[in-house]
N, CA, C and O atoms as CSV, one atom per row, in Angstrom:
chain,resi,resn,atom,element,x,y,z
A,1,UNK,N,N,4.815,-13.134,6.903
A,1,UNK,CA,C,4.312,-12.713,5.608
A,1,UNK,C,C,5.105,-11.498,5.140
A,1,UNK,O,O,5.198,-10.531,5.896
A,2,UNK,N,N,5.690,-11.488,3.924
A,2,UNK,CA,C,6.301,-10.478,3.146
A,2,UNK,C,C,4.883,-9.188,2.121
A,2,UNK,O,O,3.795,-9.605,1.724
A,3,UNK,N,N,5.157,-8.366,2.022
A,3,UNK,CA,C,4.179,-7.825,1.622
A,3,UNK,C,C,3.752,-6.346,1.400
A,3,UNK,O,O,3.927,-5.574,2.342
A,4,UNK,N,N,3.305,-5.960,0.451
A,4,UNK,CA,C,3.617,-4.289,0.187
A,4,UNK,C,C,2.254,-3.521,1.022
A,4,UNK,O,O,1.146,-3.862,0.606
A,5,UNK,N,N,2.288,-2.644,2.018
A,5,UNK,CA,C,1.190,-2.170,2.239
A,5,UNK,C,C,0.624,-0.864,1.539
A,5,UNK,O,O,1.319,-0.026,0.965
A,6,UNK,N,N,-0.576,-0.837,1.663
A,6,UNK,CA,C,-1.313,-0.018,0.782
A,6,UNK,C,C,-2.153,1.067,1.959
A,6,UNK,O,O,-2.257,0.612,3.098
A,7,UNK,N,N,-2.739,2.472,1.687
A,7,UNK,CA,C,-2.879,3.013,2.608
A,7,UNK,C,C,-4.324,2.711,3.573
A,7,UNK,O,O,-4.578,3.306,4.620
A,8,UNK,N,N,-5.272,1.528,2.873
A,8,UNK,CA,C,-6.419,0.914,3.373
A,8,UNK,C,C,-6.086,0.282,4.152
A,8,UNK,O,O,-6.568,0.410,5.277
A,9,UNK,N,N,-5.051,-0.733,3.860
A,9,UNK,CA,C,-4.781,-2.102,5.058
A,9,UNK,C,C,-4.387,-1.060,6.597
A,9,UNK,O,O,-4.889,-1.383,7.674
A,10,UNK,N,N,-3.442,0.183,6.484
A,10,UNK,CA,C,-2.786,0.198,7.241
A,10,UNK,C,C,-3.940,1.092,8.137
A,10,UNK,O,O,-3.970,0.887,9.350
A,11,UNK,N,N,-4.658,1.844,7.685
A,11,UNK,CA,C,-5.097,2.954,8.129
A,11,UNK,C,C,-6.489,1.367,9.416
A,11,UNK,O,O,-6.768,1.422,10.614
A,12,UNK,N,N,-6.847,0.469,8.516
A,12,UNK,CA,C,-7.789,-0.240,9.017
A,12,UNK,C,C,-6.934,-0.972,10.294
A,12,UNK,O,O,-7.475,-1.039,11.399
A,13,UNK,N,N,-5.450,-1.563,10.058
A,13,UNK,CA,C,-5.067,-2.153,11.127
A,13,UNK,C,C,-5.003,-1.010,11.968
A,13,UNK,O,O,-5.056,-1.536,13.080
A,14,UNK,N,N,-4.918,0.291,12.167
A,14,UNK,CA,C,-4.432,1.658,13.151
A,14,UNK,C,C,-6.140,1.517,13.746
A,14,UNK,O,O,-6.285,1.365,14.959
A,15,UNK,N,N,-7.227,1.567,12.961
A,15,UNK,CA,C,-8.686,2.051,13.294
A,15,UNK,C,C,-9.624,1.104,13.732
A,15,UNK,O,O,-10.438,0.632,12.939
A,16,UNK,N,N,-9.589,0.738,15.063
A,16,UNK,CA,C,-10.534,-0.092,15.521
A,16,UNK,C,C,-11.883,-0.077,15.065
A,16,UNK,O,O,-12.615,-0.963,15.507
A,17,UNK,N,N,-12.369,0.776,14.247
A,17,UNK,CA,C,-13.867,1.285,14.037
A,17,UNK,C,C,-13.636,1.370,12.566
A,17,UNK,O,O,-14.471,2.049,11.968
A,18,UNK,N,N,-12.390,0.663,11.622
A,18,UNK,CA,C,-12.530,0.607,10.536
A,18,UNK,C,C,-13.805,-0.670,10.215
A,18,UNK,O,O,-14.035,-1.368,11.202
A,19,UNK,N,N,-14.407,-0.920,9.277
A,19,UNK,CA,C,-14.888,-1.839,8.903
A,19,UNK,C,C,-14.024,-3.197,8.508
A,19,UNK,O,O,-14.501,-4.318,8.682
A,20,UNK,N,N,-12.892,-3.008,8.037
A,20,UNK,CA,C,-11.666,-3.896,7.740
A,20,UNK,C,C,-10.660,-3.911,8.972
A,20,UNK,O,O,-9.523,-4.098,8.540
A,21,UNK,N,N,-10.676,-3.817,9.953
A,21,UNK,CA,C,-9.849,-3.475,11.422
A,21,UNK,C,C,-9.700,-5.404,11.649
A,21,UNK,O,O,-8.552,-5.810,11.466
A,22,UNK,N,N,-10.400,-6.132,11.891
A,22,UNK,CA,C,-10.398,-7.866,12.201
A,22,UNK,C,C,-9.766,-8.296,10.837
A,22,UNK,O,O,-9.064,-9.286,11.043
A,23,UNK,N,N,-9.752,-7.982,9.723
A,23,UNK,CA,C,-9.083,-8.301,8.636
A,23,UNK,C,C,-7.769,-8.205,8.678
A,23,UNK,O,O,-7.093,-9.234,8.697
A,24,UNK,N,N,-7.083,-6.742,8.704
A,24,UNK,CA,C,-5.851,-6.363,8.963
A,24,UNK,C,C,-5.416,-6.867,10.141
A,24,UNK,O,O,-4.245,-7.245,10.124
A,25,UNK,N,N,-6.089,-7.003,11.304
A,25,UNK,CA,C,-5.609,-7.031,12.745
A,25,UNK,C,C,-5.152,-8.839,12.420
A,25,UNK,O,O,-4.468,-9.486,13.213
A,26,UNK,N,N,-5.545,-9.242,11.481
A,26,UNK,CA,C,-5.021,-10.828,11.603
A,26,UNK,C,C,-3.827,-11.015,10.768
A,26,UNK,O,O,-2.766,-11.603,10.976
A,27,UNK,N,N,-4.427,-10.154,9.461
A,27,UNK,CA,C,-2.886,-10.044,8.936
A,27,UNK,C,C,-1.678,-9.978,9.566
A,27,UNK,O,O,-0.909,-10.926,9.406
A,28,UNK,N,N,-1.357,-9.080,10.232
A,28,UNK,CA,C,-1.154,-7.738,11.011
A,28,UNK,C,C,0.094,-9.088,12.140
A,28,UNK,O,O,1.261,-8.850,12.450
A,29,UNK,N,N,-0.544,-10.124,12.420
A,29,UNK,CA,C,-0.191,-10.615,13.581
A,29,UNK,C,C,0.862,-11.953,12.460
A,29,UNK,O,O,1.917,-12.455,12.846
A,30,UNK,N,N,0.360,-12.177,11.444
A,30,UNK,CA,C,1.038,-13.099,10.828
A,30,UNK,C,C,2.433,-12.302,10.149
A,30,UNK,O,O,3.417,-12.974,9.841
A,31,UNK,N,N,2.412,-11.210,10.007
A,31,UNK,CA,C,3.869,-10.432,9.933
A,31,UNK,C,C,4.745,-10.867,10.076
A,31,UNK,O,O,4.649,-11.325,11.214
A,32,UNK,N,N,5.818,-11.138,9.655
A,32,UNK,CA,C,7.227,-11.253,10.423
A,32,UNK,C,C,8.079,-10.732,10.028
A,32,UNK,O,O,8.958,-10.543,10.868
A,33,UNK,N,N,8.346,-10.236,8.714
A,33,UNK,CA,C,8.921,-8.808,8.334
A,33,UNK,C,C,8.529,-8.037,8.248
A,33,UNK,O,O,7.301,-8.089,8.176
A,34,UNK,N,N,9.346,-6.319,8.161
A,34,UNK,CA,C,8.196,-5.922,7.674
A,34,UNK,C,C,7.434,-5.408,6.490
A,34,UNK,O,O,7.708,-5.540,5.297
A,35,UNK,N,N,6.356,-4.754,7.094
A,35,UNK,CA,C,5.685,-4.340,5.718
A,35,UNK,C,C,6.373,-3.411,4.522
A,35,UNK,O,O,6.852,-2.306,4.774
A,36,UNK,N,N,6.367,-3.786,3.666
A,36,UNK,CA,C,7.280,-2.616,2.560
A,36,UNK,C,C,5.817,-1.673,2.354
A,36,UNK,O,O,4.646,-2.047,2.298
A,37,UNK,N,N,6.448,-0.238,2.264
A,37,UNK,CA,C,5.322,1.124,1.766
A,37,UNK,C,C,6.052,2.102,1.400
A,37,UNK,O,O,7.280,2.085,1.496
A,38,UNK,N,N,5.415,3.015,0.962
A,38,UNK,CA,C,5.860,4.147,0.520
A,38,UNK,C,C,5.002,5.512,1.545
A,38,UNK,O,O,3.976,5.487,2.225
A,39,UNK,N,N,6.220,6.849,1.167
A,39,UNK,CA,C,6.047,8.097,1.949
A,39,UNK,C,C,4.292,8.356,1.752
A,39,UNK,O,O,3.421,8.869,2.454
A,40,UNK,N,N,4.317,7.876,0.760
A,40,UNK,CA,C,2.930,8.978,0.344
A,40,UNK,C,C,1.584,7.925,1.233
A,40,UNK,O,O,0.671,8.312,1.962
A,41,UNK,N,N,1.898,6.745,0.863
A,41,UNK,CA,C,0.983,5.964,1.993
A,41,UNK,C,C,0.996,6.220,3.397
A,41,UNK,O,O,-0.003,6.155,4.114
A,42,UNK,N,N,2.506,6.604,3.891
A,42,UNK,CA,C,2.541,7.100,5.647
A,42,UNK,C,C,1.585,8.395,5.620
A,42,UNK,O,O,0.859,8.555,6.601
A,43,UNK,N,N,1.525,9.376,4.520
A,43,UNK,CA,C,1.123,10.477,4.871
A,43,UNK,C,C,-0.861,10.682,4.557
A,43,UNK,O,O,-1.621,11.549,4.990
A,44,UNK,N,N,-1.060,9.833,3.915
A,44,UNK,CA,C,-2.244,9.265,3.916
A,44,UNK,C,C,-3.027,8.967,4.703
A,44,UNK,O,O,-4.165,9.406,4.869
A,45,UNK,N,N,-2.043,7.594,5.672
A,45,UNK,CA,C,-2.892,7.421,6.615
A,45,UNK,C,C,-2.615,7.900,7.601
A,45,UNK,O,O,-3.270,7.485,8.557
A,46,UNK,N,N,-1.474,9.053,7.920
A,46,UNK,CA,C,-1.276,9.790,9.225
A,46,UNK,C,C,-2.769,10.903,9.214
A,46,UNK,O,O,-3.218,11.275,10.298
A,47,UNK,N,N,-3.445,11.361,7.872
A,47,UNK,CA,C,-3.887,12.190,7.515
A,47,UNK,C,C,-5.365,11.272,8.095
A,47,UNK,O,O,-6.037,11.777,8.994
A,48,UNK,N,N,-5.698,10.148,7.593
A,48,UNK,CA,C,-7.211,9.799,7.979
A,48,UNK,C,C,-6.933,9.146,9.290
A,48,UNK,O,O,-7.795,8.329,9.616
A,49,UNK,N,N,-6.312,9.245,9.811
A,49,UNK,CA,C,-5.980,8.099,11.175
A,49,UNK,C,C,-5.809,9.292,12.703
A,49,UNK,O,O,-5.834,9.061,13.911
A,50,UNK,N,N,-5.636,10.591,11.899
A,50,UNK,CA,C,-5.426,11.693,12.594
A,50,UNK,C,C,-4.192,11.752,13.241
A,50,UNK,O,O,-4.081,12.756,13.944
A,51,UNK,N,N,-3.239,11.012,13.233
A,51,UNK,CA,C,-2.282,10.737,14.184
A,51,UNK,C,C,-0.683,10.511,13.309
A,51,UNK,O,O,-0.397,9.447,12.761
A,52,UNK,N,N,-0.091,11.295,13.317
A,52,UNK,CA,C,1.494,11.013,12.550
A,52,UNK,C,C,1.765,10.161,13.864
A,52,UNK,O,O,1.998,8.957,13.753
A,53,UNK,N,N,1.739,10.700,14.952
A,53,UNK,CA,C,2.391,9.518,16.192
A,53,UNK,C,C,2.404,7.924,15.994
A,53,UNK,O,O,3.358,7.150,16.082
A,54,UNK,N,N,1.010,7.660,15.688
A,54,UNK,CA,C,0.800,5.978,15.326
A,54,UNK,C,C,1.476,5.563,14.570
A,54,UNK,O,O,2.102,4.515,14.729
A,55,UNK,N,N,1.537,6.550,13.170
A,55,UNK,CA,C,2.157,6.159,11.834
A,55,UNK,C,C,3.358,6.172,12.141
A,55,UNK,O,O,3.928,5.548,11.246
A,56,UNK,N,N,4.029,6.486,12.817
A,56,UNK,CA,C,5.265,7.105,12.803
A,56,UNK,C,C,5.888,5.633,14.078
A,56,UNK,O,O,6.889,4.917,14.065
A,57,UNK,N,N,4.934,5.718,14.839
A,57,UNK,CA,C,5.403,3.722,15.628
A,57,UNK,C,C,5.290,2.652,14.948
A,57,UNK,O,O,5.852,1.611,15.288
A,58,UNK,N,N,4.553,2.755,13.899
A,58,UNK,CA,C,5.055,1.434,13.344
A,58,UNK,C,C,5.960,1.302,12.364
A,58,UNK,O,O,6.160,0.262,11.738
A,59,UNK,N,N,6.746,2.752,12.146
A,59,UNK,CA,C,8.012,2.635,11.265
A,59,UNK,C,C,8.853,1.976,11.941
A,59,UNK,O,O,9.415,0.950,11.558
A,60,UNK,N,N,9.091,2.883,13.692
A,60,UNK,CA,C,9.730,2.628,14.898
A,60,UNK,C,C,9.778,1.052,14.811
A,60,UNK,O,O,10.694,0.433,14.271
A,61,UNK,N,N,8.782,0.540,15.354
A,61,UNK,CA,C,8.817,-0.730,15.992
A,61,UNK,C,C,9.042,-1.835,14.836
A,61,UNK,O,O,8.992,-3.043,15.068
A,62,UNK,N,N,9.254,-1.368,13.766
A,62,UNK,CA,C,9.711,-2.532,12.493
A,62,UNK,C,C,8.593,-2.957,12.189
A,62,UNK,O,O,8.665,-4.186,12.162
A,63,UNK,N,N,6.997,-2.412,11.798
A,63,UNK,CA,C,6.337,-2.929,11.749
A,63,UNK,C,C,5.774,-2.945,10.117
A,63,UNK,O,O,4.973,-3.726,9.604
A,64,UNK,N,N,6.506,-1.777,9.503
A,64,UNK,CA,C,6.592,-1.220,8.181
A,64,UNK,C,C,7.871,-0.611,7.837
A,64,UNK,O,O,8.554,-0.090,8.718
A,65,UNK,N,N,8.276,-0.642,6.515
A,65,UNK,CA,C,9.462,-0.116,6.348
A,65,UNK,C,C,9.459,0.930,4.699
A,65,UNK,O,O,9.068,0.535,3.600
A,66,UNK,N,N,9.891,1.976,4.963
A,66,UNK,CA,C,9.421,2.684,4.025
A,66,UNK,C,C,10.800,2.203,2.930
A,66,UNK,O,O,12.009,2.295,3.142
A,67,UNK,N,N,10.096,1.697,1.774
A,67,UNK,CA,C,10.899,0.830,0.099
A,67,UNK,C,C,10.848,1.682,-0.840
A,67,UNK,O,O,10.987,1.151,-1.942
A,68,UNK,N,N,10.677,3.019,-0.871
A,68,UNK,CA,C,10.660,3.522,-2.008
A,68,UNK,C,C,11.343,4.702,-2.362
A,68,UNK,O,O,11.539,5.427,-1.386
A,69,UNK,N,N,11.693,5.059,-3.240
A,69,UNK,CA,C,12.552,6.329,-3.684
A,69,UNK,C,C,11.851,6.483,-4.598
A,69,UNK,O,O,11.679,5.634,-5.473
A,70,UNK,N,N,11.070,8.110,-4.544
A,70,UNK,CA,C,10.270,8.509,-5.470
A,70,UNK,C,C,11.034,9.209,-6.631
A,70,UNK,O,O,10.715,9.269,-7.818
A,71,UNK,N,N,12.276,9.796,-5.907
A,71,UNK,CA,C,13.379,10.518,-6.959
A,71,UNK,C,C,13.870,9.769,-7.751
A,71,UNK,O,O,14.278,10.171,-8.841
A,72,UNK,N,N,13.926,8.681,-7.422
A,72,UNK,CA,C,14.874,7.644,-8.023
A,72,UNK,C,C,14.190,7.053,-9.375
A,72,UNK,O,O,14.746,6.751,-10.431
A,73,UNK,N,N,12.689,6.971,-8.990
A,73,UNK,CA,C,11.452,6.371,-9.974
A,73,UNK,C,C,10.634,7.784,-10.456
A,73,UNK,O,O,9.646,7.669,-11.181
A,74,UNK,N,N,10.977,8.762,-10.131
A,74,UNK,CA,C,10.039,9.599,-11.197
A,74,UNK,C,C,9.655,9.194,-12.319
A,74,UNK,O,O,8.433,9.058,-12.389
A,75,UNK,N,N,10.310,8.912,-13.366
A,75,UNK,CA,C,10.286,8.581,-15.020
A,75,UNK,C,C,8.864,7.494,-14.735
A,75,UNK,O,O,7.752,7.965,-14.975
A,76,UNK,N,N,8.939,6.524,-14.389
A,76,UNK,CA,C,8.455,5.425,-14.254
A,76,UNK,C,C,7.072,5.519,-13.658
A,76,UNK,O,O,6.016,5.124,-14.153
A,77,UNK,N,N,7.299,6.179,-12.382
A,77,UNK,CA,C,5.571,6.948,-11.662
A,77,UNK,C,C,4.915,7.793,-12.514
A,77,UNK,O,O,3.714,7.752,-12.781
A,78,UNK,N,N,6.107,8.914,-13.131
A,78,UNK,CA,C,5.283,9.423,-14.357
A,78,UNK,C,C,4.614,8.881,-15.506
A,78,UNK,O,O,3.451,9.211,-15.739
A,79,UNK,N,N,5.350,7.932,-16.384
A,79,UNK,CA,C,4.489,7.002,-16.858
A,79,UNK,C,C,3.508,6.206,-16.414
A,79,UNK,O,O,2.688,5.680,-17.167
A,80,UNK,N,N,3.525,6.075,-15.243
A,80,UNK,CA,C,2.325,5.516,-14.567
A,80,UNK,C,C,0.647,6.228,-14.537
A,80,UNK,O,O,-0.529,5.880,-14.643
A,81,UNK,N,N,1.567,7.556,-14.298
A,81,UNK,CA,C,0.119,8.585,-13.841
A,81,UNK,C,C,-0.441,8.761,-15.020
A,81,UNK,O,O,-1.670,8.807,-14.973
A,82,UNK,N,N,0.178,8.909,-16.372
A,82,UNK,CA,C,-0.343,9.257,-17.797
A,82,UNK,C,C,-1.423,7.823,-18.311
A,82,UNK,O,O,-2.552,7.764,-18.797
A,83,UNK,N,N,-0.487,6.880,-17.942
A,83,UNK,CA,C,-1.054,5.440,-18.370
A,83,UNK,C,C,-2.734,5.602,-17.550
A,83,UNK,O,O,-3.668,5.730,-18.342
A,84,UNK,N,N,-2.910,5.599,-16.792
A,84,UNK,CA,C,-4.040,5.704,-15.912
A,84,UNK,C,C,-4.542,6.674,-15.764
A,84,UNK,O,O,-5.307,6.615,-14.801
A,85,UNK,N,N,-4.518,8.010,-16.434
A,85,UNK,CA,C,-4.884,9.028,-15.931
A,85,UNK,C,C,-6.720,9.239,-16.040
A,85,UNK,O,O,-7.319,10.250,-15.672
A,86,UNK,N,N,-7.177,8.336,-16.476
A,86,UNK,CA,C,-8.885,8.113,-16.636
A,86,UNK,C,C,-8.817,7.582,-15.224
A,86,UNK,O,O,-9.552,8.210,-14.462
A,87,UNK,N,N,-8.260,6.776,-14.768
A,87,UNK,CA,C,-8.848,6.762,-13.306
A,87,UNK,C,C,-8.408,7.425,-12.125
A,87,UNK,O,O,-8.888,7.200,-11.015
A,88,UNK,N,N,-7.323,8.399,-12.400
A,88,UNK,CA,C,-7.016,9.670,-11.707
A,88,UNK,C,C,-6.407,8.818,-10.475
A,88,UNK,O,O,-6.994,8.942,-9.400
A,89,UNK,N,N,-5.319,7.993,-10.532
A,89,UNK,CA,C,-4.835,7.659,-8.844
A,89,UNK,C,C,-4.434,8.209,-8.383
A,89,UNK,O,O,-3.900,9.100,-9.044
A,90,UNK,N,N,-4.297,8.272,-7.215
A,90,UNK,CA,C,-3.349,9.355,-6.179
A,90,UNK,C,C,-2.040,8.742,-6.218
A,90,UNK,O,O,-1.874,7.618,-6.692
A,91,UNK,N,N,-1.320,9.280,-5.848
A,91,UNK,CA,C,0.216,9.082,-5.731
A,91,UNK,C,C,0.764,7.600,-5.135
A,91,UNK,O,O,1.550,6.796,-5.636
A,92,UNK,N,N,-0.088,7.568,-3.661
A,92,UNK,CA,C,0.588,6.187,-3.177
A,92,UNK,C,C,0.100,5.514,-4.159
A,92,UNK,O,O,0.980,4.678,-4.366
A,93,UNK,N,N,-0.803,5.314,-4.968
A,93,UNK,CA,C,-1.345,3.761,-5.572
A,93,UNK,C,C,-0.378,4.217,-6.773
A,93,UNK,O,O,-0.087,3.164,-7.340
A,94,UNK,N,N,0.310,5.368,-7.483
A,94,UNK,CA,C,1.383,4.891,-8.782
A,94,UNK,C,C,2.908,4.284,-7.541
A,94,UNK,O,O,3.626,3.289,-7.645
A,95,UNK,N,N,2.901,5.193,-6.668
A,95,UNK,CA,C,4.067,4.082,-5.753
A,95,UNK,C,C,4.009,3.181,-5.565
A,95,UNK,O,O,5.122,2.662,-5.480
A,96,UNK,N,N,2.560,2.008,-5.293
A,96,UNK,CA,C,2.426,0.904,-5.107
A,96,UNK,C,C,2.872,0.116,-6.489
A,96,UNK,O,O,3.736,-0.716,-6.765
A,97,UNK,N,N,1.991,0.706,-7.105
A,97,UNK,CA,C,2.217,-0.109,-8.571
A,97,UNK,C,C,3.660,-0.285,-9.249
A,97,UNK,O,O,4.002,-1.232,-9.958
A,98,UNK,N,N,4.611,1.081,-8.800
A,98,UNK,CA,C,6.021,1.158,-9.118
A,98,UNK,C,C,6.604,-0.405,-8.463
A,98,UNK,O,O,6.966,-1.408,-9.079
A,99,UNK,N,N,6.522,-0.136,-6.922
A,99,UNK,CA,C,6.589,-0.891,-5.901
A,99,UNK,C,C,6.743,-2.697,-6.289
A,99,UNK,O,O,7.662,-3.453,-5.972
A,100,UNK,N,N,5.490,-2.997,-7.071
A,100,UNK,CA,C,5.154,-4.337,-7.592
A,100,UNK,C,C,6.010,-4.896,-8.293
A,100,UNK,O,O,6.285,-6.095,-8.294
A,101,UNK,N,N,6.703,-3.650,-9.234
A,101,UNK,CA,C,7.385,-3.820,-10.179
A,101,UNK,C,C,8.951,-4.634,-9.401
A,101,UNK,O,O,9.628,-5.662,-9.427
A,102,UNK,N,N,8.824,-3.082,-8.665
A,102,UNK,CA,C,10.547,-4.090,-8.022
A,102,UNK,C,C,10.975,-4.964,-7.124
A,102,UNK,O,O,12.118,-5.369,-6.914
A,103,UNK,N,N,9.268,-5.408,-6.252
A,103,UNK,CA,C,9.237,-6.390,-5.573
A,103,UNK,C,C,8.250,-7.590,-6.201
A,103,UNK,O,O,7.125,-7.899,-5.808
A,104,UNK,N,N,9.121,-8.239,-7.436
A,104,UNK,CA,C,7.708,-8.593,-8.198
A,104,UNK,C,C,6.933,-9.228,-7.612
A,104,UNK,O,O,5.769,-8.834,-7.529
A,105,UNK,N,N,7.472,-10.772,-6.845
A,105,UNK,CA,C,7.057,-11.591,-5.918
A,105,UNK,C,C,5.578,-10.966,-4.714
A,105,UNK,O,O,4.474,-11.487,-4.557
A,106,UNK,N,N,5.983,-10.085,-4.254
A,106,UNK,CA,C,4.896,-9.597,-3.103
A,106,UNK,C,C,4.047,-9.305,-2.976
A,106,UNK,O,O,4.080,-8.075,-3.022
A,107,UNK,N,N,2.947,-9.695,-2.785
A,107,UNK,CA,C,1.245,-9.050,-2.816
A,107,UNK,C,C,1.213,-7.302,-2.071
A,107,UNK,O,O,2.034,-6.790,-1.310
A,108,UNK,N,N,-0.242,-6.641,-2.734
A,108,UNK,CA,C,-0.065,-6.067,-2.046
A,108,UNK,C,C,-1.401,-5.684,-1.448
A,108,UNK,O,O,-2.429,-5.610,-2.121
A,109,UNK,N,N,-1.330,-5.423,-0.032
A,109,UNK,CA,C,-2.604,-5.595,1.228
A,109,UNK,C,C,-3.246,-4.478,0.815
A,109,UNK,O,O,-2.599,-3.431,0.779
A,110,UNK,N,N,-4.229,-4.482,0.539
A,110,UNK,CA,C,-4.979,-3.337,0.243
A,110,UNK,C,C,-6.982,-3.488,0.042
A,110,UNK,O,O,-7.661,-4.430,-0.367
A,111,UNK,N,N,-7.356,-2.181,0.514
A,111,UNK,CA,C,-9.059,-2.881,0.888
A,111,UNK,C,C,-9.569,-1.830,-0.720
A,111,UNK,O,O,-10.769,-1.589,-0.854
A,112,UNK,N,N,-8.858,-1.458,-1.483
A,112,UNK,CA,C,-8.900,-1.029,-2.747
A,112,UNK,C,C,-8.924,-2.120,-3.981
A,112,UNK,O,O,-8.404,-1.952,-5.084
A,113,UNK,N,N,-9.643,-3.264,-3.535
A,113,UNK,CA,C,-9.630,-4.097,-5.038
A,113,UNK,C,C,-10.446,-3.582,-5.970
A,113,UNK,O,O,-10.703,-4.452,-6.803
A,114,UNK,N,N,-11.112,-2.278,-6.268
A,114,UNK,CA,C,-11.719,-2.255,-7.953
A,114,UNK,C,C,-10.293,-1.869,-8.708
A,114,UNK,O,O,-9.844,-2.371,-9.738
A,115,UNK,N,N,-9.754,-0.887,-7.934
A,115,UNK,CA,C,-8.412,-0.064,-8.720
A,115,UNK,C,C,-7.155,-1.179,-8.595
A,115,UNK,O,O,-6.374,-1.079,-9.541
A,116,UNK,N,N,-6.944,-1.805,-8.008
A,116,UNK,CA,C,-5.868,-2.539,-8.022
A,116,UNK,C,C,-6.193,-3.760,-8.942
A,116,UNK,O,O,-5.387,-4.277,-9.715
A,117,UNK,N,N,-7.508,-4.153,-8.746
A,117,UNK,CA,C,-7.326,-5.411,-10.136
A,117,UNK,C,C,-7.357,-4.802,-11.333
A,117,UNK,O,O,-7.586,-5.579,-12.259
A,118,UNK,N,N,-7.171,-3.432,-11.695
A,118,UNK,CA,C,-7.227,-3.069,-12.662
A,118,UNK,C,C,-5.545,-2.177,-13.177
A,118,UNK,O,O,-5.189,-2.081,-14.352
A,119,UNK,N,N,-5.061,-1.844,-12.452
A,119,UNK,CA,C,-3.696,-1.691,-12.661
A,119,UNK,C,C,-2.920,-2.563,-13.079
A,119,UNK,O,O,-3.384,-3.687,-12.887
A,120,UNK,N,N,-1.792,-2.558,-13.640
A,120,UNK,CA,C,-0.886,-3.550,-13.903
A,120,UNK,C,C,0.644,-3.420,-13.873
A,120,UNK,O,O,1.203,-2.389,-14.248
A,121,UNK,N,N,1.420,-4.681,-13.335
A,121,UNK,CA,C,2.573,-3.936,-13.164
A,121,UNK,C,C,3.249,-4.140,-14.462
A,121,UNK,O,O,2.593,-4.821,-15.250
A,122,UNK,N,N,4.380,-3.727,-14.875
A,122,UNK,CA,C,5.457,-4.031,-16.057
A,122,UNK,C,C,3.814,-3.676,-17.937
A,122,UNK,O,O,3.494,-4.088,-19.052
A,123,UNK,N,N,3.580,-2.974,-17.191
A,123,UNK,CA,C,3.019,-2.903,-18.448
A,123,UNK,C,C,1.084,-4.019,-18.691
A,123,UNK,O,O,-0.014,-3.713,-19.155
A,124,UNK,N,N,1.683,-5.298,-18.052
A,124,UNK,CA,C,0.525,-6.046,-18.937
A,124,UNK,C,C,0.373,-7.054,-17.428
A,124,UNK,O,O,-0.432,-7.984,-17.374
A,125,UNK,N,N,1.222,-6.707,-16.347
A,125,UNK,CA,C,0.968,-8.196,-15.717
A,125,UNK,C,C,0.126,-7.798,-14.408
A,125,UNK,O,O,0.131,-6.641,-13.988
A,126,UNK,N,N,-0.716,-8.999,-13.690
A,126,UNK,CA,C,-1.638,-8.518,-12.829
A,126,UNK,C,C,-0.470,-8.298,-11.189
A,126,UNK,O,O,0.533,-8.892,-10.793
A,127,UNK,N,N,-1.014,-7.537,-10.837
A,127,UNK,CA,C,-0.485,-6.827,-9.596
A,127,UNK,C,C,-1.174,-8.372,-8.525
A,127,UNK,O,O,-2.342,-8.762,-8.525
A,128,UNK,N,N,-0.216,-8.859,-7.869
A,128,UNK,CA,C,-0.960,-9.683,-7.041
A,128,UNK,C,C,-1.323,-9.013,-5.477
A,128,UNK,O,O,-0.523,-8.561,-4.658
A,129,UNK,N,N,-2.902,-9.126,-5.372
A,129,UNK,CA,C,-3.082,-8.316,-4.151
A,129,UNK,C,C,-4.120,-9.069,-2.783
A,129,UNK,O,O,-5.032,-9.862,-3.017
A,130,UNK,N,N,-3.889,-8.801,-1.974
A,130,UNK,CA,C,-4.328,-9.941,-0.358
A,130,UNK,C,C,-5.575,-9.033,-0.262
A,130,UNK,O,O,-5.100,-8.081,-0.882
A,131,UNK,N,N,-6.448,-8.752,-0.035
A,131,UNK,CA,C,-8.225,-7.708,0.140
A,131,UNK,C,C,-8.775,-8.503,0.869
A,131,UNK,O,O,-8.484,-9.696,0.948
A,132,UNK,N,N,-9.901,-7.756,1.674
A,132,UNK,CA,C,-10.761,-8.493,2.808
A,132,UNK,C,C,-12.149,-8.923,1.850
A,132,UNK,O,O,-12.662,-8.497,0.815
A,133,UNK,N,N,-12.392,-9.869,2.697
A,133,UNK,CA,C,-13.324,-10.461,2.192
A,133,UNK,C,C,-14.366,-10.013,2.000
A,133,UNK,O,O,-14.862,-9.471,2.988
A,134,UNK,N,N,-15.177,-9.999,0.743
A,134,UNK,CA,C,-16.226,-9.031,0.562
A,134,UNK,C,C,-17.744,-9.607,1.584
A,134,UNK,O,O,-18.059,-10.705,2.043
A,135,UNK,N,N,-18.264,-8.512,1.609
A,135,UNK,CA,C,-19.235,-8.075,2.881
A,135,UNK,C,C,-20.573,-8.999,1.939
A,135,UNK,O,O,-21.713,-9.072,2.398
């Protein structure tokens, strides 16, 4: 599976005691490239996961691969953050959404479906995204 990660999927595949942990953990195994993410998602979930070490092995072991240049997309994230600024996203989710843009094809894994079905990439189009199954 090709696929953009988001900082829910990853933090749940790291957290056995996530509520979404059997969700991701299946994803997780159907992998075979890897995951595309951004800095601000590693630092996210190094931050709720308590551990840069973990985060930092699955860069190692090819299990994620960091796709983004924030310098490169300022203009574009900035328009992002203004466009949305009623729902106040944090940084990784305008990287994700950048993200969509230049990987149009790729879903992206994330246990955030109110904000993600509501974003859009290129302006008007729906962000396609993989979410666990609701409870």
């Amino acid at each position: 599976m090709k696929a953009i990660a988001d900082t829910g999927f990853v933090v749940a595949f790291l957290n056995r005691d996530d509520r979404h942990h059997q969700w991701a953990s299946e994803l997780g195994r159907v992998v075979s490239d890897p995951l595309l993410t951004c800095e601000a998602v590693l630092a996210e979930t190094a931050f709720q996961v308590e551990s840069v070490g973990r985060v930092l092995a699955l860069l190692q072991d090819g299990f994620l691969k960091v796709a983004f240049d924030l310098t490169k997309n300022i203009e574009e994230v900035v328009a992002l953050a203004e466009r949305y600024r009623d729902r106040t996203p944090d940084l990784a989710d305008l990287c994700l959404i950048r993200m969509s843009e230049q990987y149009d094809n790729l879903p992206v894994l994330t246990v955030d479906e109110k904000d993600f079905r509501v974003y859009r990439k290129n302006g008007r189009d729906v962000i396609p995204i993989v979410c666990p199954p609701h409870d």
